[in-house]
C-alpha positions as a Markdown table, in Angstrom:
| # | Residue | x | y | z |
|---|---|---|---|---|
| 1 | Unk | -16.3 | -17.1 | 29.8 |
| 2 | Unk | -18.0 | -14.7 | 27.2 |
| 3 | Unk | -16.5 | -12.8 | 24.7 |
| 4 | Unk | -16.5 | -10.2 | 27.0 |
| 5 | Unk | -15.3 | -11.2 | 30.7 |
| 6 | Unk | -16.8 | -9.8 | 33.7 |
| 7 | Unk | -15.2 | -8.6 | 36.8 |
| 8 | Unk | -16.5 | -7.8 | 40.2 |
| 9 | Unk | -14.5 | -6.2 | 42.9 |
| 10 | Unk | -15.4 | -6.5 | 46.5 |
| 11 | Unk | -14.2 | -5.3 | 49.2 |
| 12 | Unk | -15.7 | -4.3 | 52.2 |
| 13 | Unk | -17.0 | -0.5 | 51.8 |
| 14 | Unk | -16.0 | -0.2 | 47.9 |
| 15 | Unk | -14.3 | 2.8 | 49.0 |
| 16 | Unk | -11.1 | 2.1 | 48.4 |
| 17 | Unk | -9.5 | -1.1 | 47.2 |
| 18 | Unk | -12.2 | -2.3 | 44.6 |
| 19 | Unk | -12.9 | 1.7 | 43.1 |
| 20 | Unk | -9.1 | 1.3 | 42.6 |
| 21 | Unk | -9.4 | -1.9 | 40.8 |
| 22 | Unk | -12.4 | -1.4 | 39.0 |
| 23 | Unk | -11.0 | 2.0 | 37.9 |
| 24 | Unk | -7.4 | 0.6 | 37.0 |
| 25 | Unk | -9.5 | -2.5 | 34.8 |
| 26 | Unk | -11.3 | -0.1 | 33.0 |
| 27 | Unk | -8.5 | 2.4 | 32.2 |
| 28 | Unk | -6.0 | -0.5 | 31.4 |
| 29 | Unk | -8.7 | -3.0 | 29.0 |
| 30 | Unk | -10.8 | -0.2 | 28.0 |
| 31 | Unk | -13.9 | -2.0 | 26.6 |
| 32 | Unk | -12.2 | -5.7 | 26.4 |
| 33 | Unk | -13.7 | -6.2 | 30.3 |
| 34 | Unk | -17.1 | -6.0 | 31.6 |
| 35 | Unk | -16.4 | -4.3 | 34.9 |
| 36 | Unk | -17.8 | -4.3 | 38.4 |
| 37 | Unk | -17.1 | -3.5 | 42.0 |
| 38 | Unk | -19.5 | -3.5 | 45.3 |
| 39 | Unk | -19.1 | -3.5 | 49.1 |
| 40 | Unk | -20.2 | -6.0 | 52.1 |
| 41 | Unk | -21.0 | -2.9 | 53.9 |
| 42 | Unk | -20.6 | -0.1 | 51.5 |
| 43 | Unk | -19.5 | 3.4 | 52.7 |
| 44 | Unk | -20.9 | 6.8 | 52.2 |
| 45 | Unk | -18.2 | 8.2 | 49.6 |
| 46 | Unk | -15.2 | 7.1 | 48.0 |
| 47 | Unk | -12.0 | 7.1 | 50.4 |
| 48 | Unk | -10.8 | 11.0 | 49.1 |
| 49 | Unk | -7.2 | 9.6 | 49.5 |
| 50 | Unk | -7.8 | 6.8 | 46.9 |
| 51 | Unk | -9.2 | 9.5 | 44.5 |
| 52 | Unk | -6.5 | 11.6 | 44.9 |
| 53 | Unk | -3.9 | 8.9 | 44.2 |
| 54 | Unk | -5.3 | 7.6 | 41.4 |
| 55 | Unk | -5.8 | 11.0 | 40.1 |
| 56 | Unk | -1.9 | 11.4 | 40.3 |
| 57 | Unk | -1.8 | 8.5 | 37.4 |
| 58 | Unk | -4.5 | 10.2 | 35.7 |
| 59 | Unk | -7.6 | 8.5 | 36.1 |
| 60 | Unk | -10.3 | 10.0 | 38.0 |
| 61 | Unk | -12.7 | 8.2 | 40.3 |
| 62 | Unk | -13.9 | 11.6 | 41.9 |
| 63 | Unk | -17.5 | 10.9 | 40.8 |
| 64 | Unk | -17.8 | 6.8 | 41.8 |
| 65 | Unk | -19.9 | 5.8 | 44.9 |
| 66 | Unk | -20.0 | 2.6 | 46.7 |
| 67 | Unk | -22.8 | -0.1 | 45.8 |
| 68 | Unk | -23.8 | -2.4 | 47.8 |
| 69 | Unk | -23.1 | -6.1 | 46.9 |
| 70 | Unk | -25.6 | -8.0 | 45.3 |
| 71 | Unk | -26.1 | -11.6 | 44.1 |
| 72 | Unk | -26.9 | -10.6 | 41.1 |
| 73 | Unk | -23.6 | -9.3 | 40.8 |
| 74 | Unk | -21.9 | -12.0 | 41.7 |
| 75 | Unk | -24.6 | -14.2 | 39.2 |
| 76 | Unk | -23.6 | -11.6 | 36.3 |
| 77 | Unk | -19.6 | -11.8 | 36.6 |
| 78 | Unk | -17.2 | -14.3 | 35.8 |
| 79 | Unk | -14.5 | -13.7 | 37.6 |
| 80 | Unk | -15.0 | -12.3 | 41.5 |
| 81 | Unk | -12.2 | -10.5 | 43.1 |
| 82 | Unk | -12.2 | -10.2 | 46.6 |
| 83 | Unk | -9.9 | -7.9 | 48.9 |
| 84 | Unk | -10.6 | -8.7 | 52.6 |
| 85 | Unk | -14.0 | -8.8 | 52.6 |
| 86 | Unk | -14.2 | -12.3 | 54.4 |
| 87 | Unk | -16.6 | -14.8 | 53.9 |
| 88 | Unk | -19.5 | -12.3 | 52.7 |
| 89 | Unk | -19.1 | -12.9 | 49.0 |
| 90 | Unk | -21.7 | -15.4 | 47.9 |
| 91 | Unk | -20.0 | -18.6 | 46.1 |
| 92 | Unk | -22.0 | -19.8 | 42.8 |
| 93 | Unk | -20.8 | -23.0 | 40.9 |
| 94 | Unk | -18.7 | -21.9 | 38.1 |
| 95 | Unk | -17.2 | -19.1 | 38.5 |
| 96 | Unk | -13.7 | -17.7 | 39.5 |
| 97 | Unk | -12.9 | -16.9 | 42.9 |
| 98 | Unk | -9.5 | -15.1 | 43.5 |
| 99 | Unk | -8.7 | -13.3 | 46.5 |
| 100 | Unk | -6.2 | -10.1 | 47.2 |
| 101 | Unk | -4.7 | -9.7 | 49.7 |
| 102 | Unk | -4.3 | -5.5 | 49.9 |
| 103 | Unk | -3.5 | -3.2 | 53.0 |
| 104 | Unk | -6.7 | -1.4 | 53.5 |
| 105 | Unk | -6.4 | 2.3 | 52.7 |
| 106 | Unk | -9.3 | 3.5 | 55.2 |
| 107 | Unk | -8.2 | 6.0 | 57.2 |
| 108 | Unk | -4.7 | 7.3 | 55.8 |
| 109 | Unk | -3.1 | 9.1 | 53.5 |
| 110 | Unk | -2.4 | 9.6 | 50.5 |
| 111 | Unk | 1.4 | 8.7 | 50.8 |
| 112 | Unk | 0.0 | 5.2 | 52.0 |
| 113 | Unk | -2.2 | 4.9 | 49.5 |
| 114 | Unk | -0.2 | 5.1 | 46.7 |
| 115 | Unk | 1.5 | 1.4 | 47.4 |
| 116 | Unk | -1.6 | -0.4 | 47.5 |
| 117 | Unk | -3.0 | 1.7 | 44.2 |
| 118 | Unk | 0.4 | 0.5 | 42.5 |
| 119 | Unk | 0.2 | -2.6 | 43.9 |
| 120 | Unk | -3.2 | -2.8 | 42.4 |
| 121 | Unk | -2.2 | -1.8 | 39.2 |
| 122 | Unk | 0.3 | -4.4 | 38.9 |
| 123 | Unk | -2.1 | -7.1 | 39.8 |
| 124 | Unk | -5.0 | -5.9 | 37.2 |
| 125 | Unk | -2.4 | -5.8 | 34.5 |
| 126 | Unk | -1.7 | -9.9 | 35.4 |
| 127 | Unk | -5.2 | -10.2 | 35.4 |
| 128 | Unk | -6.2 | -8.7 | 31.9 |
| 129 | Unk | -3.0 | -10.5 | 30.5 |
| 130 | Unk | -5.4 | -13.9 | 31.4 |
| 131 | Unk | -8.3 | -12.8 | 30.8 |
| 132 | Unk | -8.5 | -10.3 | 27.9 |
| 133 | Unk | -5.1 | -10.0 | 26.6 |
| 134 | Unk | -4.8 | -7.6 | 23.7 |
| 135 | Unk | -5.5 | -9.1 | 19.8 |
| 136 | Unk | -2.2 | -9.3 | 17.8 |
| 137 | Unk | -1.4 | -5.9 | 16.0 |
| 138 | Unk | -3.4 | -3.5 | 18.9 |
| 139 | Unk | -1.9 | -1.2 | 21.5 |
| 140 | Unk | -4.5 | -2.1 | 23.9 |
């Protein structure tokens, strides 16, 4: 791994799920974590439930839109993170595969929503303790 790891999130319409993880990495390792996400079969907009639930923790995702995944993206990161988007991630040699295993938000509310972003949170913050953990003496 680099100096600087990289992350992709996938999920299925990076609507959701990965804009939630991708958004929680960022916020949590700030500039510690390159950070990606993409979608099999990307949707047309962010789910408006996700964006309002993780803009009750303060982070906003308002402006994101889903990408479609590439295997470039896959080729650039080195650690892929999928959440229930099947086989349809491309497998290189070398790199990390882990998979969630997260209630898809499409479709409802907020109130459901807010279990997977926490749930989310809590699995970012186990991931950044692994792969980026902060230096000795930062707050990070």
């Amino acid at each position: 791994m680099a100096d600087k790891p990289s992350v992709l999130f996938v999920c299925v319409h990076n609507a959701g799920r990965s804009q939630m993880a991708a958004a929680w990495l960022t916020h949590l390792a700030g500039d510690r974590v390159e950070v990606r996400s993409a979608g099999s079969n990307p949707g047309d907009a962010v789910n408006p439930a996700a964006v309002e639930a993780m803009a009750e923790v303060g982070i906003d995702i308002s402006t994101e839109t889903p990408k479609v995944l590439t295997v470039d993206a896959v080729k650039e990161s080195d650690v892929c993170i999928t959440m229930g988007c099947g086989d349809t991630c491309p497998v290189f040699p070398g790199k990390r595969y882990l998979d969630w295993k997260l209630e898809d938000p499409a479709g409802q509310g907020v109130d459901a929503v807010r279990p997977i972003r926490d749930e989310i949170k809590t699995l970012v913050e186990g991931l950044i303790a692994e792969i980026a953990p902060a230096k000795p003496g930062t707050t990070a």
